[in-house]
C-alpha positions as CSV (number, residue, x, y, z in Angstrom):
1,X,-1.9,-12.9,-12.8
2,X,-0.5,-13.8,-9.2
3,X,-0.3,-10.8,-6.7
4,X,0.7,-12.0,-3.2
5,X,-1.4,-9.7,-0.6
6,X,1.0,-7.9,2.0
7,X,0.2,-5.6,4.8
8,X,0.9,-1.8,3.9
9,X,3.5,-1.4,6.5
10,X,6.3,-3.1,4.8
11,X,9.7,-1.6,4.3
12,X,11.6,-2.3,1.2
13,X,15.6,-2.0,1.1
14,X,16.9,0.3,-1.5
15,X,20.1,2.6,-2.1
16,X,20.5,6.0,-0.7
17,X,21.2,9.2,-1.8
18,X,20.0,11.0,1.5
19,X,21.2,14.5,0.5
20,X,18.8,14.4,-2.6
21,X,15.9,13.1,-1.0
22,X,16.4,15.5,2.1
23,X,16.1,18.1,-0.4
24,X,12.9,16.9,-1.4
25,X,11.6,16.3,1.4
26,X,12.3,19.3,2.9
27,X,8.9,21.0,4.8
28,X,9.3,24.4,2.6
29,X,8.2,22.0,-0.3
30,X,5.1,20.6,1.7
31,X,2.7,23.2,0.8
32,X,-0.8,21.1,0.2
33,X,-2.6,20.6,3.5
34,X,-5.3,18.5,4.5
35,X,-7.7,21.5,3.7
36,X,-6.6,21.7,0.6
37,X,-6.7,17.9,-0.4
38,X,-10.2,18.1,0.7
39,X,-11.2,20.5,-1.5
40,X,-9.7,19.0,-4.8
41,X,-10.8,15.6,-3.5
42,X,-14.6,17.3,-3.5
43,X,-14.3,16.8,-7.6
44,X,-16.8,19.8,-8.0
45,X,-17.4,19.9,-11.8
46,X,-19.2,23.1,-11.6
47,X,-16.3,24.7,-9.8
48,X,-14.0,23.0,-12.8
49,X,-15.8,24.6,-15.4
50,X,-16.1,28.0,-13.4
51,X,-11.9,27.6,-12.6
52,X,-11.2,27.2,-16.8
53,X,-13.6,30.3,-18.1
54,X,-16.4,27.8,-19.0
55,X,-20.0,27.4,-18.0
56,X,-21.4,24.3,-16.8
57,X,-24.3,22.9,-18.6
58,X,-26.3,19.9,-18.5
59,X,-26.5,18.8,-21.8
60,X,-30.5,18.8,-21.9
61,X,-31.2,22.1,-22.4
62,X,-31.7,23.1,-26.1
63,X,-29.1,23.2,-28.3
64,X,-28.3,22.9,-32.2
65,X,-29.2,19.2,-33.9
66,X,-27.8,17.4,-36.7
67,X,-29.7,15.7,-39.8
68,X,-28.0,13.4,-43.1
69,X,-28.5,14.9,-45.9
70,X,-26.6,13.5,-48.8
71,X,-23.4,12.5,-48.5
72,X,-23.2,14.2,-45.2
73,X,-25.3,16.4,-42.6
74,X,-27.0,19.6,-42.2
75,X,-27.4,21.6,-39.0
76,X,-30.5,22.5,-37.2
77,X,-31.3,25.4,-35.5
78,X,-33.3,25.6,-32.1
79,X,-36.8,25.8,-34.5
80,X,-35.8,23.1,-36.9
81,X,-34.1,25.6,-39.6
82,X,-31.1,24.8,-41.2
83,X,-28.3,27.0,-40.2
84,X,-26.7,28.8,-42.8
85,X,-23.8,30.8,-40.9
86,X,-21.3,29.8,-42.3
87,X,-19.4,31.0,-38.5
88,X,-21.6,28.2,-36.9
89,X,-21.2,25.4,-39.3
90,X,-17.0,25.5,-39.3
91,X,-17.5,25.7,-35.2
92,X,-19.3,22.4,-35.6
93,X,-17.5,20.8,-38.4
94,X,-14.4,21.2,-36.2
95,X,-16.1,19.5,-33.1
96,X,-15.8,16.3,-35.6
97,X,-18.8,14.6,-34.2
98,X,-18.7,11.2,-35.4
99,X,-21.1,10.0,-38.5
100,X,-22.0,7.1,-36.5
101,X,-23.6,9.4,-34.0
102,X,-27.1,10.0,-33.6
103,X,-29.8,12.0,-31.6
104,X,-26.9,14.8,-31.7
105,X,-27.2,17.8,-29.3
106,X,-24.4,20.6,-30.0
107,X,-24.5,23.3,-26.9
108,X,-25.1,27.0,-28.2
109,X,-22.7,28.3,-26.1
110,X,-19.1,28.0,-27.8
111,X,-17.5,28.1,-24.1
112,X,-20.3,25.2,-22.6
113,X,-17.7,22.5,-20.8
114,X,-19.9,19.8,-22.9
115,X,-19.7,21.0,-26.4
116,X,-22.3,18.3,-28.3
117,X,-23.2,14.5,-27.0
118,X,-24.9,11.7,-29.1
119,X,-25.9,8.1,-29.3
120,X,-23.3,5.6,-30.5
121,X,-23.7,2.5,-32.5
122,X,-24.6,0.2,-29.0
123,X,-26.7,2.9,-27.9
124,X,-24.9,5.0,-25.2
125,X,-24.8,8.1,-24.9
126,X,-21.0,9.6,-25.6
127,X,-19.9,13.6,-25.3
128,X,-17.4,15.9,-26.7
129,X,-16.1,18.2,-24.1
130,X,-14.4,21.8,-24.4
131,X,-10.6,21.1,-25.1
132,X,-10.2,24.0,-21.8
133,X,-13.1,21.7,-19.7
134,X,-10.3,18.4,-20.7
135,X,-7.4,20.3,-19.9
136,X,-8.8,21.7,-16.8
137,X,-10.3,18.3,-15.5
138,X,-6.4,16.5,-16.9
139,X,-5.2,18.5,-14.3
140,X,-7.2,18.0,-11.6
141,X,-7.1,14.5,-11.8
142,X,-3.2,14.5,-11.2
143,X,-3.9,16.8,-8.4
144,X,-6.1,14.0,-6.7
145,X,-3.3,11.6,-6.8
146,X,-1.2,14.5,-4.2
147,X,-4.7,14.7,-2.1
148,X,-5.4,11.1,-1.8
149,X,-1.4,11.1,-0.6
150,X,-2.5,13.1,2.4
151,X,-5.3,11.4,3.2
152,X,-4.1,8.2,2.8
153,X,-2.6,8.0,6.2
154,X,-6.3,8.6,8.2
155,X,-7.5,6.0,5.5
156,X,-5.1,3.5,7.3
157,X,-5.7,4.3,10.1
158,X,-9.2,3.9,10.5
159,X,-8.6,0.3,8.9
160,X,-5.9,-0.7,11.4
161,X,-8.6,0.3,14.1
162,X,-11.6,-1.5,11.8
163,X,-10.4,-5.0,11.5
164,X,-9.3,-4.6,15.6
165,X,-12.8,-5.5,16.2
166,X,-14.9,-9.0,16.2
167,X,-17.6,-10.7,13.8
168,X,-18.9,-9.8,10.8
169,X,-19.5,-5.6,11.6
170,X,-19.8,-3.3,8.6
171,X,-16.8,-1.4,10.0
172,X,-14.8,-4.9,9.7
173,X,-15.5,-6.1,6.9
174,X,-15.2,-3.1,4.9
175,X,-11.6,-2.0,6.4
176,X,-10.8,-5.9,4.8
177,X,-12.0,-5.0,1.7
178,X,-10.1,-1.9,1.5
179,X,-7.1,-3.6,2.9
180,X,-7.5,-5.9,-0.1
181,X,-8.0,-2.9,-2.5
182,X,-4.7,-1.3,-1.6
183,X,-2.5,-4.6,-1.3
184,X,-3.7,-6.5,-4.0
185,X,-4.4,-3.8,-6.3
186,X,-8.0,-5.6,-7.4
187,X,-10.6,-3.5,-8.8
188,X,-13.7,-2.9,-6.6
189,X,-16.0,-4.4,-9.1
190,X,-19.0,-3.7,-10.6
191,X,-22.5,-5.9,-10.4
192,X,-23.1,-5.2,-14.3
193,X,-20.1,-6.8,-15.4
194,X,-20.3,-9.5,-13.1
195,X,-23.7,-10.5,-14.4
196,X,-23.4,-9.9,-17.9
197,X,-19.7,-11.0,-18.7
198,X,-19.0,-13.1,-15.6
199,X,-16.0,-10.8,-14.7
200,X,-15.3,-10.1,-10.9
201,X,-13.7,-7.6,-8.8
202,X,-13.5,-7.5,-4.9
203,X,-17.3,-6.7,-4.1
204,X,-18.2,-9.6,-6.7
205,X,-16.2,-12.0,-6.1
206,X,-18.3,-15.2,-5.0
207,X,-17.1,-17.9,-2.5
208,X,-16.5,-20.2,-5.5
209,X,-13.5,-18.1,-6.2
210,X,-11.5,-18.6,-2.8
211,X,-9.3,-21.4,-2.7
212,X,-8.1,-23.3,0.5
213,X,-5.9,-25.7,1.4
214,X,-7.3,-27.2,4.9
215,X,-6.3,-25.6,7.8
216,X,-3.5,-23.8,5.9
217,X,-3.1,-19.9,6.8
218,X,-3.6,-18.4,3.5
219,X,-6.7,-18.4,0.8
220,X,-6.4,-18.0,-2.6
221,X,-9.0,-16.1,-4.9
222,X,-8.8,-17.1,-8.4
223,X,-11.1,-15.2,-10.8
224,X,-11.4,-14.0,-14.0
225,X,-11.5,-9.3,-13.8
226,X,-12.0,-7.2,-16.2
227,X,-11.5,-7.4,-20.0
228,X,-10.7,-11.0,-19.1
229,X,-7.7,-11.0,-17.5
230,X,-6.7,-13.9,-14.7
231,X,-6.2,-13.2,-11.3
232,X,-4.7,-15.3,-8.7
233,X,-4.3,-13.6,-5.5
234,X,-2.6,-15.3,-2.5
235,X,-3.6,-13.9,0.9
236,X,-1.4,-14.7,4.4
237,X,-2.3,-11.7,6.0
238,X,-4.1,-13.4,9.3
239,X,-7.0,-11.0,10.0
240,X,-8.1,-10.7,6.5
241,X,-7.9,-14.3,5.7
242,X,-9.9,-14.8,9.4
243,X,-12.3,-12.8,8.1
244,X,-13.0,-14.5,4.9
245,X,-12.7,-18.1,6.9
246,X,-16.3,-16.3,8.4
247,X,-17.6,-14.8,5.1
248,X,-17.2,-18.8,3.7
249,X,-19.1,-19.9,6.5
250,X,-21.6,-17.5,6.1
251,X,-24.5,-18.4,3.8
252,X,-24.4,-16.7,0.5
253,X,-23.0,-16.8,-3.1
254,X,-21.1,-13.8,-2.8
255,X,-18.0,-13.6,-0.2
256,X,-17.8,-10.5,1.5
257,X,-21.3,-9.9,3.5
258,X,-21.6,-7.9,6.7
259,X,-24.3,-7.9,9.1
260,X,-26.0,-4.7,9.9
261,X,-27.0,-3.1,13.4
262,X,-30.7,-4.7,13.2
263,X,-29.0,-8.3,12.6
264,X,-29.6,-8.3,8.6
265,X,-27.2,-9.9,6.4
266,X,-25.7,-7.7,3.5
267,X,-23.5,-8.0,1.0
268,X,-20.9,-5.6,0.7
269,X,-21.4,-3.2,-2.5
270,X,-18.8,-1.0,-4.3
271,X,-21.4,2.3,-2.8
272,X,-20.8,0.7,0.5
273,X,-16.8,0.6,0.7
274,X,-17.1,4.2,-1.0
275,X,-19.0,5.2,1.8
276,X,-16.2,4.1,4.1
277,X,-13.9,5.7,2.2
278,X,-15.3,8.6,2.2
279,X,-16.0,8.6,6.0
280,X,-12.5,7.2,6.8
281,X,-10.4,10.4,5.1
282,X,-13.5,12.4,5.4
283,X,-13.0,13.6,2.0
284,X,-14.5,12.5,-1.4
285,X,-12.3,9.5,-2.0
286,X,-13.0,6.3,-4.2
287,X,-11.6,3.1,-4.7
288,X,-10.3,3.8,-8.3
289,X,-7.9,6.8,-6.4
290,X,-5.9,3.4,-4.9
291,X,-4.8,2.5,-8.0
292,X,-3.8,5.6,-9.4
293,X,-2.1,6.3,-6.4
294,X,-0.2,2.9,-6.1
295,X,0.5,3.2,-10.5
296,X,2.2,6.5,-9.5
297,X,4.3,5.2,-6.5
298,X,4.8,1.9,-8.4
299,X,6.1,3.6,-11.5
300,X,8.6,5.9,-9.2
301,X,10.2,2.9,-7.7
302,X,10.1,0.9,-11.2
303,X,12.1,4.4,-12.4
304,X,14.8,4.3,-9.7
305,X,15.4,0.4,-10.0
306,X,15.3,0.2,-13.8
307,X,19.7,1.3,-14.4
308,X,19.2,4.5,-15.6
309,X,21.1,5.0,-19.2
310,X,22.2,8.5,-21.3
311,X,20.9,8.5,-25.1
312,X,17.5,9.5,-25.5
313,X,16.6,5.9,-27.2
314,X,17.6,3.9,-24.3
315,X,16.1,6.6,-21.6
316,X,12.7,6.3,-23.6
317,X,13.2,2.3,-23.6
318,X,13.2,3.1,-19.9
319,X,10.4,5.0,-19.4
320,X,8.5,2.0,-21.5
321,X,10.0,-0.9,-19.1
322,X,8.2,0.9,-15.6
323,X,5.6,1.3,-17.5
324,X,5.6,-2.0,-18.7
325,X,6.1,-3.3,-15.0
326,X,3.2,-0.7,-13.7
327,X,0.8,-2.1,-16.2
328,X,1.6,-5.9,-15.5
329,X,0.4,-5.2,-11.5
330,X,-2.5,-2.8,-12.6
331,X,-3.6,-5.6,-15.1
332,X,-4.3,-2.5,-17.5
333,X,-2.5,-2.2,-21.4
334,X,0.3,-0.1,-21.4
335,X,-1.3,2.6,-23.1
336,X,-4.4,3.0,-20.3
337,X,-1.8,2.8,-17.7
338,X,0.3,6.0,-18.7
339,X,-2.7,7.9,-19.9
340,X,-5.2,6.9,-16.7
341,X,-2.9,5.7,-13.5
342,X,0.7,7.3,-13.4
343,X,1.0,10.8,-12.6
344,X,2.8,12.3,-16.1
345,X,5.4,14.4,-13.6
346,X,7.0,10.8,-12.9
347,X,7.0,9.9,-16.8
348,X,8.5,13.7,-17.6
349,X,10.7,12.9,-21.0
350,X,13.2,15.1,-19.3
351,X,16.5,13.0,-17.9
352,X,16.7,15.4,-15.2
353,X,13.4,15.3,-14.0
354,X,13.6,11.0,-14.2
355,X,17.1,11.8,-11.6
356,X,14.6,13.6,-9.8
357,X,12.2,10.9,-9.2
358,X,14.8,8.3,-8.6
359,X,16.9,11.0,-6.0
360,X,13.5,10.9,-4.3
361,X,12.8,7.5,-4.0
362,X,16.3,6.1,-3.2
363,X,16.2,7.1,0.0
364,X,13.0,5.6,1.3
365,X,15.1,3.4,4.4
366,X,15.7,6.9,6.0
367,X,12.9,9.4,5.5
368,X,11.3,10.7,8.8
369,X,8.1,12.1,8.2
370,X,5.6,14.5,10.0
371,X,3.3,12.9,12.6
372,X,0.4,13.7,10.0
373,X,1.9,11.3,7.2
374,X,3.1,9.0,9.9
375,X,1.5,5.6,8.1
376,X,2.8,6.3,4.4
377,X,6.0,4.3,3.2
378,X,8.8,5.5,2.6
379,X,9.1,5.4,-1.3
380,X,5.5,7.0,-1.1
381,X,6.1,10.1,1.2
382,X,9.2,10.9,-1.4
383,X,6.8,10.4,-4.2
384,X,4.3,12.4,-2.7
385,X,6.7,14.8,-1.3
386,X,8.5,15.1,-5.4
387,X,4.8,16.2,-6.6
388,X,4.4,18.7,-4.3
389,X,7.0,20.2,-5.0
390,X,6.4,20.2,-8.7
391,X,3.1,21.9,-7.6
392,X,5.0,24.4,-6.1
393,X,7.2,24.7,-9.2
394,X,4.2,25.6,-11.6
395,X,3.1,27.8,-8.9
396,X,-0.6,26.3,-8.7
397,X,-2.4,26.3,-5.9
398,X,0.2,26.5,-3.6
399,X,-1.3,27.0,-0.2
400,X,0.4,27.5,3.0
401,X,0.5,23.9,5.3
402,X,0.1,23.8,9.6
403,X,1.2,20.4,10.1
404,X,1.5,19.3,13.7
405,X,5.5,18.9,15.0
């Protein structure tokens, strides 16, 4: 895979249709504010379960077991009985707890969010939720791509003001490292899967993987990420590539190291450029909410470039083809890209709603945006400004918005 690193800031030329994207835009349809984005960013799973008529539990407390017998199982009560309701035994049958399972807890309470968990053949532990407690947490997962939207911008900012400064500082190293998360669309990485399968992300990533050619003003970082796949990511951006020009030089296996205020040397950890995150949009944001956010905006543009088409088989063709494109720059499948990193309203099966998308992101050359969303692109404040008002349309959580003038 070969992703060439740009800075955010860049405009892309594209047709217009400026009375549909006005309409879109419009500030009657901007109803989420930054109060708002906060508080679905906080990812609360108590306040999930509480919001879709469950009750939150823990999993350990005691519940209803499972033992072989024959053929198949038998159910245990709390004292080690089998039950005999024949109520109880149809609500577990129709949990369909896999055979394979062991050590199987099933939750007493028929509305508990987790409804039974058990250990799998490799040993880990896996959980069947309440169908209301997946619904419920579907949702709010689409609603972080909107809050991430409007918190993107003080994200940006505080990187543009980051990589301003000199040396190796936490603040600078990390705004490069989330510079690289949003450009190059690299996952964060994870120190499990760099030690036991040798596959890297941007915290992992060792100085064996940068490339460079002399004094030339660009690196390269080759590496194999996860489930295998090759990477090949060309940076020209001049601060980031100064900054890993010092993170070479500086001794170490891994690349990106920062030096602390006592003078330590530490490499930079996915927890640490979380951390940032979370202080930059001072909101409970993560690295993965970049790539569902750039899948979503991605898939938008992919929509409105693809030539849109009438019959139902060639529009369903086309909703394959952005997704096809999305899942080629995520480095997913196609299937984990539409179910985990595109917002469904932008794969709607419905023709008009696609027109919608497209009307939104066609004009991207002329949108003028609020001083509070000043540092979003174009084709993402019409993206962000479409599912908005789609919120508005389903009538949830639609909360009056005091942006500045």
């Amino acid at each position: 895979m070969r992703v060439v690193a740009a800075r955010p800031g860049a405009r892309t030329r594209a047709r217009t249709d400026r009375a549909a994207a006005r309409a879109l835009l419009s500030p009657i349809d901007v109803k989420h504010d930054l109060a708002w984005a906060r508080r679905t960013l906080d990812d609360d799973p108590r306040t999930s379960a509480e919001e879709a008529g469950l009750r939150y539990v823990d999993g350990e407390e005691p519940g209803y077991g499972r033992r072989k017998r024959g053929r198949g199982f038998s159910y245990l009560d709390l004292d080690g009985e089998t039950v005999r309701s024949a109520r109880l035994r149809g609500r577990f049958d129709r949990l369909v707890i896999p055979p394979a399972w062991t050590e199987v807890w099933i939750c007493r309470d028929r509305r508990g969010h987790i409804q039974a968990t058990g250990r799998d053949d490799a040993g880990r532990k896996q959980y069947i939720y309440h169908p209301d407690w997946r619904r419920a947490r579907d949702r709010h997962k689409y609603d972080r791509v909107v809050a991430f939207g409007k918190v993107l911008p003080r994200i940006r900012r505080q990187v543009e003001r980051d990589l301003d400064g000199g040396g190796l500082s936490r603040e600078r190293v990390l705004a490069s490292v989330v510079r690289l998360l949003e450009t190059t669309l690299v996952r964060v990485g994870n120190d499990e899967y760099a030690r036991k399968h040798e596959h890297y992300g941007l915290t992992t990533i060792r100085k064996k993987h940068v490339v460079r050619d002399g004094d030339e003003p660009e690196v390269v970082l080759d590496f194999t990420a996860k489930s295998g796949k090759n990477w090949r990511v060309e940076i020209d951006d001049p601060e980031l590539v100064e900054i890993i020009v010092e993170c070479l030089e500086t001794p170490g296996y891994e690349l990106f190291k920062y030096f602390d205020d006592d003078g330590r040397k530490r490499d930079v950890t996915s927890e640490d450029v979380n951390a940032y995150l979370r202080e930059a949009a001072q909101a409970r944001v993560t690295a993965k909410d970049f790539r569902t956010w750039a899948g979503t905006v991605l898939a938008a543009v992919a929509l409105e470039e693809i030539e849109r088409v009438d019959d139902e088989a060639r529009h369903d063709r086309r909703l394959l083809r952005a997704i096809e494109r999305v899942a080629k720059e995520l480095g997913n499948t196609v299937a984990v890209c539409r179910s985990c990193y595109i917002h469904p309203e932008v794969l709607s099966p419905s023709e008009e709603d696609i027109a919608s998308v497209a009307a939104a992101v066609r004009d991207r050359a002329q949108v003028k945006l609020r001083d509070e969303l000043a540092l979003l692109r174009p084709e993402e404040a019409a993206v962000l400004a479409y599912l908005e008002h789609r919120l508005d349309q389903r009538s949830r959580r639609v909360e009056p918005i005091r942006l500045a003038s």
